[in-house]
Each structure stands twice: as C-alpha cells, then as structure tokens.
PyMOL CGO cylinders between C-alpha atoms (Angstrom):
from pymol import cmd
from pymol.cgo import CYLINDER

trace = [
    CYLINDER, 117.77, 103.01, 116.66, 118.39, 100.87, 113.87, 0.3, 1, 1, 1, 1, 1, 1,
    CYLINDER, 118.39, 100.87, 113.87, 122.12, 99.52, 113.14, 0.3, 1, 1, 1, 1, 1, 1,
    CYLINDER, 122.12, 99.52, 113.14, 120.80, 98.77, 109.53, 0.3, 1, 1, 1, 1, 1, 1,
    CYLINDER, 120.80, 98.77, 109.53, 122.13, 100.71, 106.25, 0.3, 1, 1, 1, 1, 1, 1,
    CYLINDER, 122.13, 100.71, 106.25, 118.80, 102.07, 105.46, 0.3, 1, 1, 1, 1, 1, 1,
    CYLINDER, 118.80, 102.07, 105.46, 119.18, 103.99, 101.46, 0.3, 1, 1, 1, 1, 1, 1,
    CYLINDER, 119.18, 103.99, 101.46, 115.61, 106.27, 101.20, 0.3, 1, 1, 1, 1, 1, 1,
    CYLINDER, 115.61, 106.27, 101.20, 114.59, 107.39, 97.61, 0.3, 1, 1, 1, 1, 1, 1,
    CYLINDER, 114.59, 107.39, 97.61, 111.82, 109.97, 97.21, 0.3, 1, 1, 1, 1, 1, 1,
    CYLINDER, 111.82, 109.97, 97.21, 110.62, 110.18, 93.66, 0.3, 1, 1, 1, 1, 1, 1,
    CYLINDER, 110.62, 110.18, 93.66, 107.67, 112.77, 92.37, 0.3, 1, 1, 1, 1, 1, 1,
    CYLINDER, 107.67, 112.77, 92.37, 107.37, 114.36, 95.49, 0.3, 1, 1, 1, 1, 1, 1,
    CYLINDER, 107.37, 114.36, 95.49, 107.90, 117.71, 97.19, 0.3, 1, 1, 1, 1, 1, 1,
    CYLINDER, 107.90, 117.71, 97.19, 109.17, 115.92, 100.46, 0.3, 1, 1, 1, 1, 1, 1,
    CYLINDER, 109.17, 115.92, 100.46, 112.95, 115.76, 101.06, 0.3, 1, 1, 1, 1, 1, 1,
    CYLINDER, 112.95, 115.76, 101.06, 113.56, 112.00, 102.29, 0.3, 1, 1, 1, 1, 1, 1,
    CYLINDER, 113.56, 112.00, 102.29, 114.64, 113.24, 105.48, 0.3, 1, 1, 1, 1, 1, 1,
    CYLINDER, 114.64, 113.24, 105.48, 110.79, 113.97, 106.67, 0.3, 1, 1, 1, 1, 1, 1,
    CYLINDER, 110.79, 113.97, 106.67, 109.97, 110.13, 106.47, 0.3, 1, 1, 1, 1, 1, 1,
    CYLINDER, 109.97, 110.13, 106.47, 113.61, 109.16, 107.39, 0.3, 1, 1, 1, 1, 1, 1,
    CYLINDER, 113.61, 109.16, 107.39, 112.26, 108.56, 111.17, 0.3, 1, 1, 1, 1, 1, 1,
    CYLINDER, 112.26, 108.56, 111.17, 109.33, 106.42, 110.65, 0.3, 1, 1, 1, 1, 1, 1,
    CYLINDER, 109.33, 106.42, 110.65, 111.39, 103.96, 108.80, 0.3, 1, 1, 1, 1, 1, 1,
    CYLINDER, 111.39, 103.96, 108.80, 114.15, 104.28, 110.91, 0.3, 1, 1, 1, 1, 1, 1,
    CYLINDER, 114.15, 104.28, 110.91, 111.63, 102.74, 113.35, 0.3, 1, 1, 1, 1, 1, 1,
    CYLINDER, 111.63, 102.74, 113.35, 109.67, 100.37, 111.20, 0.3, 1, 1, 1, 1, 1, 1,
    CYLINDER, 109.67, 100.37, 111.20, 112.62, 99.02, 109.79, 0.3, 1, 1, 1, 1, 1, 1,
    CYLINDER, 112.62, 99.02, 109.79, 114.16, 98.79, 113.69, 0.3, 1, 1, 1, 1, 1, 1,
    CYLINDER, 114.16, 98.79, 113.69, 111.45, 96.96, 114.27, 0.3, 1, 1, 1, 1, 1, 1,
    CYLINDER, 111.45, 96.96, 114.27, 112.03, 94.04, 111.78, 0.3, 1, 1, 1, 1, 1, 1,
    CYLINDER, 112.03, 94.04, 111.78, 115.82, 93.89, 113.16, 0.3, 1, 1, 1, 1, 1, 1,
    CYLINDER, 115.82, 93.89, 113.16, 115.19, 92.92, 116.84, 0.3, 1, 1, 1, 1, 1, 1,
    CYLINDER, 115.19, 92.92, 116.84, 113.06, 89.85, 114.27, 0.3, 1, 1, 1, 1, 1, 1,
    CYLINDER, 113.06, 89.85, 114.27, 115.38, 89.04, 112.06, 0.3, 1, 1, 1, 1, 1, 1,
    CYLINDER, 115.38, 89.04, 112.06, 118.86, 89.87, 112.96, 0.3, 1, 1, 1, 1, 1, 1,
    CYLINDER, 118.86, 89.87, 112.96, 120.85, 89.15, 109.64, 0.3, 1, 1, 1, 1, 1, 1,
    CYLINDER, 120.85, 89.15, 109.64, 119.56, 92.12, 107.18, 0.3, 1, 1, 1, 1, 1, 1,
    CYLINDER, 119.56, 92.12, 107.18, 122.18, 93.50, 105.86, 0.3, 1, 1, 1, 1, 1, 1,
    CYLINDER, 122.18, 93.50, 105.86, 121.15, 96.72, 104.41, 0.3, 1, 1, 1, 1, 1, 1,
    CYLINDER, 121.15, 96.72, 104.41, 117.08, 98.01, 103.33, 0.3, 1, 1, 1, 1, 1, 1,
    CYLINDER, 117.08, 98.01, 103.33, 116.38, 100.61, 100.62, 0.3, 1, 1, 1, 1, 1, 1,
    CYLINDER, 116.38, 100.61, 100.62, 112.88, 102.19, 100.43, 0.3, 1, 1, 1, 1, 1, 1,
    CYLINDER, 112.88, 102.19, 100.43, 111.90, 103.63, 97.25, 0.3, 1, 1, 1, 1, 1, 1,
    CYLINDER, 111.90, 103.63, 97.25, 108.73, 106.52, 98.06, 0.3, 1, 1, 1, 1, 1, 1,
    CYLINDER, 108.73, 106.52, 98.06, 106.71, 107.52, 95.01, 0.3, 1, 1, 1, 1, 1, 1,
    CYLINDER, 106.71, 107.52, 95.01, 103.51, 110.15, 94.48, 0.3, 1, 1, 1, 1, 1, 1,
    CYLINDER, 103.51, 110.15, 94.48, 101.67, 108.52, 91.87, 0.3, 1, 1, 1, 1, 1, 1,
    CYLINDER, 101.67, 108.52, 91.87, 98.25, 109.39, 90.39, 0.3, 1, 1, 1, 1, 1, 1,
    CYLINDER, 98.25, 109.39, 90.39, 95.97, 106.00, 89.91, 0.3, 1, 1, 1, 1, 1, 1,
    CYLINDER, 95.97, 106.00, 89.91, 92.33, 105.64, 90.73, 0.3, 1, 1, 1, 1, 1, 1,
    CYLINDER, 92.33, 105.64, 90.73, 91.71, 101.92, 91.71, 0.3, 1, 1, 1, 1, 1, 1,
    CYLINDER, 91.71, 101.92, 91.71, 88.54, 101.31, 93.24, 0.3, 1, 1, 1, 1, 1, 1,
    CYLINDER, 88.54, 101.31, 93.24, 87.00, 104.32, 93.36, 0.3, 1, 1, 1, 1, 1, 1,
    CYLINDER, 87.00, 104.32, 93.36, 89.59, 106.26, 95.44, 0.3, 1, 1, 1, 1, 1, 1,
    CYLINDER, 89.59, 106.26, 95.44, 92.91, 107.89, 93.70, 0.3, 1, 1, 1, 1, 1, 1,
    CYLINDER, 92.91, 107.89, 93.70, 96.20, 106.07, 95.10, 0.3, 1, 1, 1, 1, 1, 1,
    CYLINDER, 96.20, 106.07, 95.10, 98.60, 108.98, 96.22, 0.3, 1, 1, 1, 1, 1, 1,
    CYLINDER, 98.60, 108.98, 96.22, 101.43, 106.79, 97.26, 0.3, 1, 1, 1, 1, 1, 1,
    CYLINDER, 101.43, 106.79, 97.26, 104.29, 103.83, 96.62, 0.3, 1, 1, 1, 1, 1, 1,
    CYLINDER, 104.29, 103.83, 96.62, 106.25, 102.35, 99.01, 0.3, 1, 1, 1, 1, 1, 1,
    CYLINDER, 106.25, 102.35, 99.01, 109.16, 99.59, 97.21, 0.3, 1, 1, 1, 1, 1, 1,
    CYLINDER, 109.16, 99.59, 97.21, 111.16, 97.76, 99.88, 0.3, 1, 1, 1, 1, 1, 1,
    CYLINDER, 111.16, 97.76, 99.88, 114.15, 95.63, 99.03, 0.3, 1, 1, 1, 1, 1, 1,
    CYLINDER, 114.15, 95.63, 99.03, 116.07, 94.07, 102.89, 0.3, 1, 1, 1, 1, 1, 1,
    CYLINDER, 116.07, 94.07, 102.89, 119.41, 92.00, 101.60, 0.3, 1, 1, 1, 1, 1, 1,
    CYLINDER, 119.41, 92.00, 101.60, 120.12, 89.54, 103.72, 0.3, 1, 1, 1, 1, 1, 1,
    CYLINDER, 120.12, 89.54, 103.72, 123.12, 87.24, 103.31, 0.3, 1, 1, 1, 1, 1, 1,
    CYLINDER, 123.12, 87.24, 103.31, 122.72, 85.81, 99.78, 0.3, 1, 1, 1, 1, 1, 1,
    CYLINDER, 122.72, 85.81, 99.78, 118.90, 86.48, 99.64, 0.3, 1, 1, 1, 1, 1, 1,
    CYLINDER, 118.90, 86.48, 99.64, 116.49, 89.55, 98.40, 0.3, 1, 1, 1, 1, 1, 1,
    CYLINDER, 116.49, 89.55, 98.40, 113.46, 90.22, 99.55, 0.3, 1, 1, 1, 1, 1, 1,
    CYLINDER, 113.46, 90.22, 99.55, 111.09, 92.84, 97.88, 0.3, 1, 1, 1, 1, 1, 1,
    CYLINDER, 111.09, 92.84, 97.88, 107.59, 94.07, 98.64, 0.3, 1, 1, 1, 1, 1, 1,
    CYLINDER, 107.59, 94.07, 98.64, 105.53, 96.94, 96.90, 0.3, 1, 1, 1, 1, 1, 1,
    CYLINDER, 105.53, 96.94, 96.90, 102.55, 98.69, 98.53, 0.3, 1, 1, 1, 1, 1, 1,
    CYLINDER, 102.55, 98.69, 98.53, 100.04, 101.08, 96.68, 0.3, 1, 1, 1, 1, 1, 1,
    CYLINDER, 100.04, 101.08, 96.68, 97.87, 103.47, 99.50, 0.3, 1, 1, 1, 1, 1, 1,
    CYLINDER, 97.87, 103.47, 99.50, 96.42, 106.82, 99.68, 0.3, 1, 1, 1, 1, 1, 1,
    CYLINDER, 96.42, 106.82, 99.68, 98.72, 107.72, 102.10, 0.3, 1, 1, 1, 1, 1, 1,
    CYLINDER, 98.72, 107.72, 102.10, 102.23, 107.38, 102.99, 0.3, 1, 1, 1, 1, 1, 1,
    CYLINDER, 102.23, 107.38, 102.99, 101.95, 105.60, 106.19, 0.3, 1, 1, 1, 1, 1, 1,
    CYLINDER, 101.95, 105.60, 106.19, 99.53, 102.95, 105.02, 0.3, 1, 1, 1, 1, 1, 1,
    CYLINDER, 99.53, 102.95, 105.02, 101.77, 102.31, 102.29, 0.3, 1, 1, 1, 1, 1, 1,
    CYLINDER, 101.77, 102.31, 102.29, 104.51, 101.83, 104.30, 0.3, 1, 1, 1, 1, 1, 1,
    CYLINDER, 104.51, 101.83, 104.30, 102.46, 99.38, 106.51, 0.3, 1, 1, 1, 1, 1, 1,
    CYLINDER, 102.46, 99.38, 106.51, 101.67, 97.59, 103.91, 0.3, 1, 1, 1, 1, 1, 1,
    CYLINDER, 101.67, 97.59, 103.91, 105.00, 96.71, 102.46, 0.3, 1, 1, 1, 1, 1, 1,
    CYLINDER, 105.00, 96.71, 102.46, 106.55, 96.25, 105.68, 0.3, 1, 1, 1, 1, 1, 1,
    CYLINDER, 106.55, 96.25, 105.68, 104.00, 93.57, 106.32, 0.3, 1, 1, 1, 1, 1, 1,
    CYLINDER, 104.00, 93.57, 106.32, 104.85, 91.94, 103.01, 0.3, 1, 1, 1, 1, 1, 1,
    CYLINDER, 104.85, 91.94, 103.01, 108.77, 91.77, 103.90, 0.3, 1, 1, 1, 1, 1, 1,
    CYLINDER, 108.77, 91.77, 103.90, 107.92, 90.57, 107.69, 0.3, 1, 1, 1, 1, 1, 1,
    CYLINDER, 107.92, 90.57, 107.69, 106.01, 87.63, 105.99, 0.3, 1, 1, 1, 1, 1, 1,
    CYLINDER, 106.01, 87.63, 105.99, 108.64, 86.79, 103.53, 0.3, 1, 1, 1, 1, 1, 1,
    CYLINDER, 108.64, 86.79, 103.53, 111.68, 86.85, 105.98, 0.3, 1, 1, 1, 1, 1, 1,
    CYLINDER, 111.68, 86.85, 105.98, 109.37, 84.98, 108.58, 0.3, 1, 1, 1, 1, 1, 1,
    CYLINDER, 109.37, 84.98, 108.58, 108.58, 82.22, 105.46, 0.3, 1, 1, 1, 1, 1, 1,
    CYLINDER, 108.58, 82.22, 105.46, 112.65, 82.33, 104.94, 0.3, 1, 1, 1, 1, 1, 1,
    CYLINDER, 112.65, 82.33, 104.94, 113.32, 82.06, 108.63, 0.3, 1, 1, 1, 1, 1, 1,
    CYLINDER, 113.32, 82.06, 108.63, 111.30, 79.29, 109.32, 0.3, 1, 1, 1, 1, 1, 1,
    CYLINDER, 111.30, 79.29, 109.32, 112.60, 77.27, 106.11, 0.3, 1, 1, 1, 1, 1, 1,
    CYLINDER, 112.60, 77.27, 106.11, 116.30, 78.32, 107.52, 0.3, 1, 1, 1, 1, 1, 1,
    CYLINDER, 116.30, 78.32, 107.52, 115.36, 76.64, 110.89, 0.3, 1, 1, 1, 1, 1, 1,
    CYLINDER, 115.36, 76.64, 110.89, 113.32, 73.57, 109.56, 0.3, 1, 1, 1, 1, 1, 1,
    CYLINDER, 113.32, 73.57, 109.56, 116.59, 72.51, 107.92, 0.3, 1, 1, 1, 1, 1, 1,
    CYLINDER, 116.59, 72.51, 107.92, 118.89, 73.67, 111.35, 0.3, 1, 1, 1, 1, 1, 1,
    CYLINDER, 118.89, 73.67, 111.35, 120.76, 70.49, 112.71, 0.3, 1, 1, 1, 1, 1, 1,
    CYLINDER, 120.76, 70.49, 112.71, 119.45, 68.56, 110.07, 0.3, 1, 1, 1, 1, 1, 1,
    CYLINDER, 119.45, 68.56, 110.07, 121.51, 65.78, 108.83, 0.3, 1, 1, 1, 1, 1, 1,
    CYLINDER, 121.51, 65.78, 108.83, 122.58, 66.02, 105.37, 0.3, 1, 1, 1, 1, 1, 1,
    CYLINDER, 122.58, 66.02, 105.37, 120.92, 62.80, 104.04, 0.3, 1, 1, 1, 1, 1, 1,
    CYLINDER, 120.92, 62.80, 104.04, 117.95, 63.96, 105.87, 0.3, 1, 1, 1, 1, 1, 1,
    CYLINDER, 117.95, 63.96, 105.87, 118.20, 67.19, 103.89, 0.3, 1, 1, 1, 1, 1, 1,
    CYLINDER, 118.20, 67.19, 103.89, 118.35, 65.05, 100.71, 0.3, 1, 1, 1, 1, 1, 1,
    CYLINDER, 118.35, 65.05, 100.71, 115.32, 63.14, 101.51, 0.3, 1, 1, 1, 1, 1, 1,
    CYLINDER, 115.32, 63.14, 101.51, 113.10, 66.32, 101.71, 0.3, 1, 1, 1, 1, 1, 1,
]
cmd.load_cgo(trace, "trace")
C-alpha cells in the first residue's frame, strides 16, 4: 500500500473514482519503492471521443508526482482505461528515472566540478 497522497479526478464518466482507486493505488506503489521522495500524485481520468488512427480513443489518463521542488507530468490517450494508465505511468517512470540519474551524476560532486559541467 502506497504511503503517497494520491488526489483521483474522474471527468465525463459514469465511474465514481473509487472503482479505479485500487489500480493506482498499486501502480503508483509501484513507482514509490523507485523513487522514494514523491510527495503527493494526482491522476486526472477523462472519457473522451477522438478517432486517431482509425480506432476512437475512449480514454485520458493526466499524471502530475511532486517531488521536492520538481513536477513531473505525463498524458496518455488509449481505448481503454488501463492502457492509458500504462502509458502515462511509463512516461513519469522515465522522467523521474532521467531526474534521478541527473540528481546522482552531480552526488558528492565537488562544487567547482559542478561548475565545470
């Protein structure tokens, strides 16, 4: 279970927010035991109607994670709900693991060698 402040919007759709409450509970556990300093995640969940290739997009998943003066965001446009999610969760795993990695490069670093870089 996920210590994380996790806000869950549900716009144009019959679903209270409470039916996908558990899957990102999970999802967004999942990114924790990675990256230990989010502060707080809010997922927005949309029904849209868009045809984009051929098949009709059903779904929009916006994630924002705050971590300690940073924002990360990531939309995903699927069919269906949990692809969407997928999606978007990759996008914010990438972009904390891009932040994480710049955070570590500069770890123990000396501050003229900071300056030099």
């Amino acid at each position: 279970m996920s210590n994380i402040p996790i806000n869950v919007t549900v716009r144009h759709l019959e679903e209270p927010a409470s039916k996908f409450q558990p899957v990102i509970q999970s999802e967004i556990g999942k990114l924790e035991s990675i990256f230990h300093n989010i502060t707080d995640v809010s997922v927005v969940i949309e029904g849209i109607s868009k045809i984009v290739s051929g098949a009709e997009l059903k779904r929009k998943v916006d994630i924002t994670a705050n971590i300690k003066g940073s924002v990360f965001a990531a939309t995903a446009e699927e069919e269906n709900f949990g692809k969407a999610l997928d999606t978007a969760i990759a996008k914010i795993r990438a972009q904390l693991s891009k932040h994480q990695g710049k955070a570590n490069e500069y770890k123990g670093a000396s501050a003229a060698e900071v300056a030099v870089k």
